[in-house]
C-alpha positions in Angstrom: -12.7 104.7 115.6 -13.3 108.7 115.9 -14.9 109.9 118.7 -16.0 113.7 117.0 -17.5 116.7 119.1 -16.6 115.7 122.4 -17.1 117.3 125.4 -13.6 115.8 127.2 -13.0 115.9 131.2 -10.0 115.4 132.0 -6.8 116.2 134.2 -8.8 118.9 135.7 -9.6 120.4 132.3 -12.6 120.9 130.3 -12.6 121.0 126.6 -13.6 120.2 123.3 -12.3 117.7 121.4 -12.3 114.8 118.3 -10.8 111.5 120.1 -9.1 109.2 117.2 -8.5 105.3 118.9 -6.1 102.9 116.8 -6.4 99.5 117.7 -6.1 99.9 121.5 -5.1 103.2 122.3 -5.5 106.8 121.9 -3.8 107.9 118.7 -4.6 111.9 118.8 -6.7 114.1 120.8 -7.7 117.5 118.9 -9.9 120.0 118.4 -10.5 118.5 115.2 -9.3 115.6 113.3 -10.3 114.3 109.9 -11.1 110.5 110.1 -8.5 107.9 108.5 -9.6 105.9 105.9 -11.3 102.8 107.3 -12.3 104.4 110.8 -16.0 104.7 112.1 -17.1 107.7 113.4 -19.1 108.0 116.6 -20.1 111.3 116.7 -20.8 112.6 120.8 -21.9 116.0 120.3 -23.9 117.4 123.4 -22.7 114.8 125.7 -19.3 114.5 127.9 -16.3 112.1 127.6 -14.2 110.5 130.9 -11.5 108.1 131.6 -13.6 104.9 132.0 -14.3 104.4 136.1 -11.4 102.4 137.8 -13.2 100.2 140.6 -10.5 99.5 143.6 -13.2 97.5 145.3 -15.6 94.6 143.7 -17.0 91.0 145.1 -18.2 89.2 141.6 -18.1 86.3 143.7 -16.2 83.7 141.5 -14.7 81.2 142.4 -17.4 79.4 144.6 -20.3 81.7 145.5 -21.5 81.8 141.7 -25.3 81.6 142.4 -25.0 85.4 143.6 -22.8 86.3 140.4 -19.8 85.7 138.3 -16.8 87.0 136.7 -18.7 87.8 133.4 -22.1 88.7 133.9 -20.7 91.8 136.7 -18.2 92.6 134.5 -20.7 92.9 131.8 -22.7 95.2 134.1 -19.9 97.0 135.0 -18.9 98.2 131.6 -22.8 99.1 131.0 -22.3 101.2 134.1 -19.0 103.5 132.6 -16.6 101.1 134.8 -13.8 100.0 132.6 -11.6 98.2 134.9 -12.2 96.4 138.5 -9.8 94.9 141.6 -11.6 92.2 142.6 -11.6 91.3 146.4 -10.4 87.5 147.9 -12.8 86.4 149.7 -14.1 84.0 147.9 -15.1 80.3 148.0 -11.7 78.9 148.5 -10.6 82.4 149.7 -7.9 83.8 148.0 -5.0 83.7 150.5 -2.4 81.0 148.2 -0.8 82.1 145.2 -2.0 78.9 143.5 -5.4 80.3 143.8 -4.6 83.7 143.1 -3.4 82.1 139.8 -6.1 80.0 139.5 -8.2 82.8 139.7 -6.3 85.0 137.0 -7.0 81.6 134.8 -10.6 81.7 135.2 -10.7 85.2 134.3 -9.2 85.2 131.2 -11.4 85.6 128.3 -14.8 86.1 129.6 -14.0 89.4 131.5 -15.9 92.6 130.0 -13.7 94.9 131.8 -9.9 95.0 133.0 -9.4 93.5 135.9 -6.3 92.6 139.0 -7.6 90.7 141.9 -6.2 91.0 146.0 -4.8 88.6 147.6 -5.8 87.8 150.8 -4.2 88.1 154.5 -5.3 85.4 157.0 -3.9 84.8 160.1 -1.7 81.8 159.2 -0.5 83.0 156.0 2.1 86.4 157.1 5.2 84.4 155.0 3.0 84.1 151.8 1.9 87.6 152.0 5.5 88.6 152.0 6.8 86.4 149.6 3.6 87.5 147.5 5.7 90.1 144.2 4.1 93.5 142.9 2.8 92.1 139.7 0.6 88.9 141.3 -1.4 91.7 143.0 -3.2 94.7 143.0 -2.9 95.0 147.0 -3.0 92.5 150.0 -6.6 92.6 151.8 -6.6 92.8 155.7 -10.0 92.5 156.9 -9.5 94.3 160.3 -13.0 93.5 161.2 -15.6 89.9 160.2 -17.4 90.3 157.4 -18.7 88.4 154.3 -16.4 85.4 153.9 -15.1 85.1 157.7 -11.5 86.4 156.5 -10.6 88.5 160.0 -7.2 88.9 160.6 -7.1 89.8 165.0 -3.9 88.6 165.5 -1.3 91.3 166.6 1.7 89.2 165.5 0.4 88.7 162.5 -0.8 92.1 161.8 2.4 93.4 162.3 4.2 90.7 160.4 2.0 91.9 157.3 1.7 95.3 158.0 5.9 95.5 158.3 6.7 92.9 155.4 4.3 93.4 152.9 5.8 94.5 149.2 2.3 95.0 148.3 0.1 98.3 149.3 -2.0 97.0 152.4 -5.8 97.5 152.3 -8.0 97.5 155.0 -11.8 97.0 156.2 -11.5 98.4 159.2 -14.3 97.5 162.4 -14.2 96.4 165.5 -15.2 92.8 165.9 -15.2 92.3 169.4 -17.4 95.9 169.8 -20.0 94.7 166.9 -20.4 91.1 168.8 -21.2 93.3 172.2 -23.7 95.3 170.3 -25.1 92.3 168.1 -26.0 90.6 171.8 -27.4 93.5 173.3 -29.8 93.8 170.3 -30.9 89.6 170.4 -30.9 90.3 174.2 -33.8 93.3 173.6 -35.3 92.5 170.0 -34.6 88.3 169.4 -33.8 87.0 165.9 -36.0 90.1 164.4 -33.7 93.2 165.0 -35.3 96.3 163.2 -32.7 97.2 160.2 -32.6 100.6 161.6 -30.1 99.1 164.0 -27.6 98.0 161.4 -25.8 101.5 162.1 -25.7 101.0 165.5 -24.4 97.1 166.1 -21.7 97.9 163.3 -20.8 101.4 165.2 -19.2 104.1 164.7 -16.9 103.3 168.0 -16.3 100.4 166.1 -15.0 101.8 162.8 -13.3 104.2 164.3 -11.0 102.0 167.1 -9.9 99.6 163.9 -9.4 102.3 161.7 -6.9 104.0 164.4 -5.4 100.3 165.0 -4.8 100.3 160.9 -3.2 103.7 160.7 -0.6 102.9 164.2 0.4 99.9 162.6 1.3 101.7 159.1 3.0 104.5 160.8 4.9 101.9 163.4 6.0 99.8 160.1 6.4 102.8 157.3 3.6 100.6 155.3 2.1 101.8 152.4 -2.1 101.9 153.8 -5.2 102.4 151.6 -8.8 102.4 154.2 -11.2 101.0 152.0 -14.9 102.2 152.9 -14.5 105.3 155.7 -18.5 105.8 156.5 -18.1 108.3 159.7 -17.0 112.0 160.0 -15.3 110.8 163.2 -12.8 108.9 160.9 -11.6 111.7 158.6 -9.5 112.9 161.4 -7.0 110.3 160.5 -6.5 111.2 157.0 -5.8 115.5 155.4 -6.0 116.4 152.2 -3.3 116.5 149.1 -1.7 114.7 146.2 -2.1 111.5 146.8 1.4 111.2 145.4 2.5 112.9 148.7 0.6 110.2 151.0 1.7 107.3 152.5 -1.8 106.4 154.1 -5.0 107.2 151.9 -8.5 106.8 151.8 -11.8 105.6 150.4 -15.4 106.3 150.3 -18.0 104.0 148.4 -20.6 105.7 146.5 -23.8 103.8 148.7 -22.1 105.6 151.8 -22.3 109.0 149.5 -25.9 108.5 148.4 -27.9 106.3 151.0 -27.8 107.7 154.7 -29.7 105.8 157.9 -33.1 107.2 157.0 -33.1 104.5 154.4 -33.6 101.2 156.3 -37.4 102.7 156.6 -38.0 101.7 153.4 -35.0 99.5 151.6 -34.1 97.5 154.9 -31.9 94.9 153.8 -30.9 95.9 150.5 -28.9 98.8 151.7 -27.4 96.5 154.8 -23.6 96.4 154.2 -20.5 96.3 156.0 -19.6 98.8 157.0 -22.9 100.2 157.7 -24.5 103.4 155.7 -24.8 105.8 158.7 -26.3 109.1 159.7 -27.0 111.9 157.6 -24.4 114.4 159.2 -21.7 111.0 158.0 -22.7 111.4 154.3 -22.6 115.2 154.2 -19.1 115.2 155.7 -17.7 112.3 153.5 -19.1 113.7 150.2 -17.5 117.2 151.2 -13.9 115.3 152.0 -14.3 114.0 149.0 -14.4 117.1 147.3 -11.7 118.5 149.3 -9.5 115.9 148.4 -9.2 113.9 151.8 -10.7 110.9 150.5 -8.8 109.9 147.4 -10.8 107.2 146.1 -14.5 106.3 145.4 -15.5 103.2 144.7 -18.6 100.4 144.4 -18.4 97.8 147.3 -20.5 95.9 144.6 -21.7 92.8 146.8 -24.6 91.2 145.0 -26.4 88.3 147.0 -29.9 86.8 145.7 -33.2 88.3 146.2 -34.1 85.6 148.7 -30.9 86.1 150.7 -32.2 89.7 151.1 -35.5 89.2 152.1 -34.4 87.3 155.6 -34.3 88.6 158.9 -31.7 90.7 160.5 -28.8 88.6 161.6 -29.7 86.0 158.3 -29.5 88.9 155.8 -26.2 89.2 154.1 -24.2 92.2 154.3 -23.5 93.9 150.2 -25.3 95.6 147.4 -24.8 95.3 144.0 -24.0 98.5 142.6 -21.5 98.7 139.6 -24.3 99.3 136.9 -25.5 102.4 139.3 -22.8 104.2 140.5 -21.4 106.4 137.9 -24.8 107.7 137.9 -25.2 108.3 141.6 -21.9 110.6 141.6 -23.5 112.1 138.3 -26.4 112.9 140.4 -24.5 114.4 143.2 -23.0 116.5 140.7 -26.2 117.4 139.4 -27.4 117.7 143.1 -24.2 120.4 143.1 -22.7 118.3 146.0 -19.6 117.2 143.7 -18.6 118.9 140.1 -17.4 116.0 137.5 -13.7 116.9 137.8 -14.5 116.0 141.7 -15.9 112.2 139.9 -13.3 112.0 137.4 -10.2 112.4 140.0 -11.7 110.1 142.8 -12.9 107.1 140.3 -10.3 107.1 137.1 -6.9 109.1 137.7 -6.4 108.8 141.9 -7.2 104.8 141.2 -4.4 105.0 138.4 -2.3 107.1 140.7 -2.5 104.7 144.0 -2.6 101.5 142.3 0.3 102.4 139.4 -2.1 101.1 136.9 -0.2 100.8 133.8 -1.1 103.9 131.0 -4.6 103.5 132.3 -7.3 106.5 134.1 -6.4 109.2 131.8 -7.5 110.5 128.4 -3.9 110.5 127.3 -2.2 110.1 123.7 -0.6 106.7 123.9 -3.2 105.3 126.9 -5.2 103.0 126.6 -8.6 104.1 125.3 -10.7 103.0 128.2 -13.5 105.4 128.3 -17.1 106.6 129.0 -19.3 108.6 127.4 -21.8 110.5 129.6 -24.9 112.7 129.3 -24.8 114.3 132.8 -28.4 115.8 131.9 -30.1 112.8 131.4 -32.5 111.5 133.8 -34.0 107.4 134.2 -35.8 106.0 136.5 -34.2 102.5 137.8 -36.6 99.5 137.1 -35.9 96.2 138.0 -35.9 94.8 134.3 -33.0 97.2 133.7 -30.8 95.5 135.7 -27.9 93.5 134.6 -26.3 91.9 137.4 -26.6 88.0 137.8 -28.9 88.8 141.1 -31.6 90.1 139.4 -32.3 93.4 141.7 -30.7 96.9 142.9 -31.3 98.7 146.1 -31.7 101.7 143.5 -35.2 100.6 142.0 -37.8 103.5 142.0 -35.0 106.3 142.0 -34.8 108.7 139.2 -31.0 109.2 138.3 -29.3 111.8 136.8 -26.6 111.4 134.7 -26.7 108.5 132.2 -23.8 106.5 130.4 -24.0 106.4 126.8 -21.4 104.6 125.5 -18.1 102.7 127.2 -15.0 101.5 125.3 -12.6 99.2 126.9 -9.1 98.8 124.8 -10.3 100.6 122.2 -13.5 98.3 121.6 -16.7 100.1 122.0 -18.1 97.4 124.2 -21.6 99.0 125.2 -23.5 101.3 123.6 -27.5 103.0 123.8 -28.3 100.2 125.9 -27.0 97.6 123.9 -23.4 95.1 125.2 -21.3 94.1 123.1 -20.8 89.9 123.7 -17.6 89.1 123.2 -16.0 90.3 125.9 -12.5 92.7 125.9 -10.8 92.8 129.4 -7.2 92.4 130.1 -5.2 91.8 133.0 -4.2 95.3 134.1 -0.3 95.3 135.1 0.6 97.9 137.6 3.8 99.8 137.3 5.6 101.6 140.2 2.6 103.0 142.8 2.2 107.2 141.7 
């Protein structure tokens, strides 16, 4: 296929450009190039071309907790959402933390994945000699949830912290909060509110104190042990005083923000409640202003979804029966678009955090740039173009997104995934085109 009269962002550049993709990768890039016999022509005049979003953080719930979603139909969503390639987390239904099921799960993916995709494997607390016997290709990363959440994964013990943290061949990932803290502040709320906590207090039982203790605890231990550390999901100002800015080439400890922490601040439980409860928790206004402006300064290397669907009916409990997650993959190339738009972020700002600092962290493999010889994952955007998010627009398996009533803009037009034009004006392609992504050496 030719892509003609692009608009191409890319390696801090913008330009204009025809794209020519052979089979799976990008043949030529050029101002212009005359089409080869046999090639279709997509012509993208007036709207923008990326490297397809690279998603270092996704729960499509498969294997065991399929009634919330599945391999397929949030990769599917994904790709409708500009996201070309995802690392799915372990903590699954049996969690990820053997590498029989971390083959297993490679197994089930294979052939009915719309995007790329690597999975974690998982730490636990009684499996330290797996995790180091675990190679660089079985991975993406090893997952260390520093702090309970969805799938009751915790890691606490010190010995086995440090056993991870110091023998690891794989880059070490953390959610970082304080367990112990969020149990004192989860009684002190049944103690003054019962079973019927207001959702305005989500913030405050999963605390800032709390993020921030584990988050230090995380950053000792890969200092103490030279370990390569990526925080997943830094949602307080307080935090960024762990992490500076620069190449992330240059870092051995980096850091993420999700896009729901970026767009949603506390003054939305008044009206969403459950559906923007997550773990960590979206937290004050002041927290969002300051991680959106570390992101365009370059502290916080990666952005990325979170995307936790759960049913509407799981949502709609109380408090404490409410599950923590959001879907979000569909959505959030379109909420940094709007920050753009907003003038919070520029789209070089999007394009470094979600495709090429992914690519750079992770090694993926000729992937996260618009590069002769990569592969042509890609997205074509209108950053103009404003929607409004209905609930019969939605594509995940749960049926809902926290986003419904907003007015968006920045819309994807188009995605291509190995060269296959695999969405397009609204319409997904069936047949589904992820690979396995293979990772080479990290930067």
């Amino acid at each position: 296929m030719l892509i003609t009269n692009a608009c191409v962002i890319n390696e801090g550049k913008q330009f204009d450009a025809d794209v020519l993709i052979v089979g799976e990768r990008i043949e030529r890039i050029a101002p212009q190039i005359s089409c080869p016999a046999g090639h279709a022509v997509y012509d993208a005049k007036g709207r923008t071309l990326i490297p397809g979003m690279i998603d270092d953080q996704v729960h499509f719930r498969e294997p065991g907790l399929t009634h919330k979603g599945n391999l397929a139909t949030e990769s599917a969503a994904a790709v409708a959402g500009g996201i070309t390639s995802v690392f799915d987390m372990p903590n699954n239904n049996p969690t990820i933390t053997t590498r029989e099921r971390l083959a297993e799960k490679y197994a089930m993916a294979a052939g009915r994945m719309h995007s790329n995709y690597a999975f974690y494997f998982g730490a636990a607390n009684d499996n330290a000699e797996e995790v180091a016997r675990l190679q660089p290709d079985e991975a993406c990363a090893v997952k260390v949830f520093m702090g309970a959440s969805t799938g009751n994964m915790l890691v606490d013990d010190p010995t086995t912290l440090s056993a991870i943290f110091s023998r690891s061949k794989l880059m070490v990932v953390t959610h970082c909060e304080d367990t112990p803290m969020i149990l004192v502040n989860e009684a002190a709320a049944r103690a003054r509110w019962g079973e019927d906590v207001p959702f305005e207090q989500h913030p405050l039982i999963r605390s800032e104190a709390a993020c921030y203790a584990s988050t230090e605890l995380a950053v000792r231990l890969a200092k103490e042990h030279g370990a390569r550390l990526h925080v997943l999901h830094l949602t307080t100002a307080r935090e960024l005083a762990f992490f500076a800015a620069g190449p992330v080439k240059d870092k051995q400890i980096t850091v993420e923000a999700c896009v729901h922490h970026l767009y949603f601040d506390e003054r939305g439980y008044a009206t969403r409640g459950a559906d923007i409860k997550c773990n960590p928790a979206v937290k004050r206004a002041e927290d969002r202003v300051a991680l959106v402006a570390a992101v365009k300064a370059g502290i916080i290397d990666v952005v990325a979804t979170d995307h936790a669907p759960h049913t509407r009916e799981e949502k709609d409990r109380s408090y404490f029966k409410a599950p923590s997650g959001l879907p979000l993959v569909q959505h959030a190339l379109p909420m940094l678009l709007t920050l753009a738009a907003r003038g919070e972020l520029s789209l070089f700002d999007v394009v470094e955090r979600t495709s090429h600092n992914v690519a750079r962290l992770f090694g993926v493999q000729e992937r996260g740039f618009i590069r002769e010889g990569a592969y042509a994952d890609l997205a074509l955007i209108d950053p103009d173009q404003s929607f409004r998010v209905t609930r019969d627009s939605v594509r995940y398996h749960c049926g809902w997104s926290p986003l419904e009533g907003d007015t968006l803009t920045g819309q994807v037009e188009a995605t291509w995934v190995n060269g296959e034009k695999v969405y397009d004006g609204g319409v997904l392609q069936p047949a589904p085109k992820g690979q396995r992504l293979r990772f080479a050496s990290r930067f």
